[in-house]
C-alpha positions, 0 to 999 in steps of 0.5 A: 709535810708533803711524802716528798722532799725536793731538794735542788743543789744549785752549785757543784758537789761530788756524787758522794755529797748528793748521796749523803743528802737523799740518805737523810730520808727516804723522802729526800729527793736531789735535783743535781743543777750547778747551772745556777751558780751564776759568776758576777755579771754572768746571765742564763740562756734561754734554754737554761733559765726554762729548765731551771723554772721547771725544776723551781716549780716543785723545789721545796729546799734551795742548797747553793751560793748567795749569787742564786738568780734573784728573778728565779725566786717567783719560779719557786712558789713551794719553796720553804728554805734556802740554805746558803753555802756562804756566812755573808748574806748581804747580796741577799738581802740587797736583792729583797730575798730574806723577806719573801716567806721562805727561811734562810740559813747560812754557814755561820763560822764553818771557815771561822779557822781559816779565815782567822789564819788568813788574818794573823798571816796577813798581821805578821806579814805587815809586822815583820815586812814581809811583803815588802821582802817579797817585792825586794827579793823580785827586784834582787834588792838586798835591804836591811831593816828593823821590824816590830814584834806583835807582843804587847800589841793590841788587835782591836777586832769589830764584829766578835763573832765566830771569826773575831773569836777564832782571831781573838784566840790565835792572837792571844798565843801572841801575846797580844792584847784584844779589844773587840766590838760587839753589837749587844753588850750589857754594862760591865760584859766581859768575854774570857777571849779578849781583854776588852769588850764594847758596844758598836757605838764605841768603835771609835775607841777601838780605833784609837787604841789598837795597833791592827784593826780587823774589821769582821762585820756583816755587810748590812746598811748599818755597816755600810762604809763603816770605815771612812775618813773620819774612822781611819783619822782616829787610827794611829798612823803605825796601825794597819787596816784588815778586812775580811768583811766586805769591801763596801765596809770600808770607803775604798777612797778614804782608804786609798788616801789615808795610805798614801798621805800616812794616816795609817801604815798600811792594810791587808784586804781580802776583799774590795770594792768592786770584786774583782778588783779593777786592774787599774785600781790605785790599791795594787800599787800602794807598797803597804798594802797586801791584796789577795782575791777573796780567798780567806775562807776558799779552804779546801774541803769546803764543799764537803764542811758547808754539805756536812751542815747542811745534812744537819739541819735537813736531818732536824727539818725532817723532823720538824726541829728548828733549824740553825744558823737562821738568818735574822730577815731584818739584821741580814745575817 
């Protein structure tokens, strides 16, 4: 390892944070350039894009956002680690970047906790009909009704990682049922956080069985539409769709359809396909469903948590210790 550590921080982080990460080693030195946390669709100048490759030249470490230029990648010939602020890193991987010779990490369950209140908001919202209320209160309409309890419903969860597990807990102090998947599980596995564990390739029983799917899955080819209209045909039509995935795991037309015709009762979705959502997307308008804007895990504090462990993993870099959270190149995530 060379004398020098360079390290560029390519979103915005407060004064402090930067300190935080040249106090890691004397070697360490900060390059401060949020320019390169790029919103979709938004290009850099000219003048930008050659400051940029002049600080790319020496970069050994990359700290910022999945949306980092992919074409700045062949500016950064000495780059030995990426660590991303985001879990997902499909956007990464679609670009060819997780097999270019440089380690990727990501923040693998830092907003584990918010996004699995978001999802147990989102159910008893659909269970007790509050968004409905919230649209007859806008409309100064008073409407009795009954609604249901989540005691002794079941939640099947796709994708028990640190957000299905952290879902399957609260959801447990509800009194009610797990079902989750998992990629790799042994004949006779069990998980002490749900009651029933199986392989992705009986998803479909999954499905069947609960009364709130929450869809938890990396984005990969694999997962791609996982959810179509062959999958929600397997849902029971009082069962709601929750994904805090990515929009592309689910088929957004099947989706629509099977809303609007019953197959299901209705979904919650924090993310969509494509981001942002097109005002004139049928989903706005569907009075089952609950749209917020990608905002799950946008807990506050962010910043400081993702900075907290990344200064970990840099501390064990310097040290030439395996770093965590790596990011398999072939699985992406």
């Amino acid at each position: 390892m060379s004398d020098r550590i360079n390290v560029a921080v390519t979103f915005k982080l407060a004064p402090d944070l930067l300190a935080q990460i040249e106090a890691v080693d004397p070697r360490v030195h900060v390059v401060d350039f949020p320019a390169l946390n790029l919103r979709p669709g938004e290009r850099l100048d000219d003048e930008t894009r050659a400051l940029a490759e002049a600080i790319l030249a020496d970069t050994h470490i990359l700290f910022g956002p999945n949306s980092f230029p992919a074409e700045l990648i062949d500016a950064a010939p000495a780059l030995r680690w990426f660590q991303v602020i985001n879990a997902g890193v499909d956007r990464m991987a679609e670009q060819g970047l997780l097999g270019r010779g440089f380690v990727v990490t990501n923040v693998s369950g830092l907003a584990a906790v918010p996004i699995a209140e978001w999802v147990m908001g989102a159910i008893i919202m659909l269970c007790k009909g509050f968004h409905q209320s919230v649209r007859d209160q806008a409309a100064h309409h008073w409407s009795f009704r009954f609604t249901s309890e989540l005691r002794g419903k079941t939640i099947g969860i796709a994708g028990m990682g640190a957000i299905g597990r952290e879902t399957a807990r609260r959801a447990r102090a509800f009194g009610m049922r797990i079902v989750a998947t998992r990629r790799t599980v042994a004949p006779g596995d069990t998980d002490p956080d749900c009651d029933l564990l199986l392989p992705y390739s009986e998803l479909a029983q999954l499905l069947a069985e609960s009364d709130y799917v929450v869809l938890c899955v990396p984005l990969t080819a694999e997962t791609q539409k996982l959810i179509g209209e062959r999958e929600l045909a397997k849902m029971k039509p009082s069962a709601a769709l929750v994904n805090i995935a990515r929009g592309a795991v689910v088929d957004q037309d099947a989706l629509i359809a099977a809303l609007r015709d019953g197959t299901i009762a209705g979904a919650a979705l924090d993310v969509t396909d494509p981001e942002p959502l097109p005002p004139d997307n049928p989903l706005w308008d569907i009075a089952n469903v609950i749209i917020t804007p990608h905002v799950s895990g946008a807990v506050e504090g962010y910043g400081h948590r993702a900075t907290d462990m990344f200064v970990q993993n840099l501390a064990r870099y310097v040290r030439s210790e395996p770093l965590e959270h790596v990011v398999d190149p072939v699985l992406a995530y």
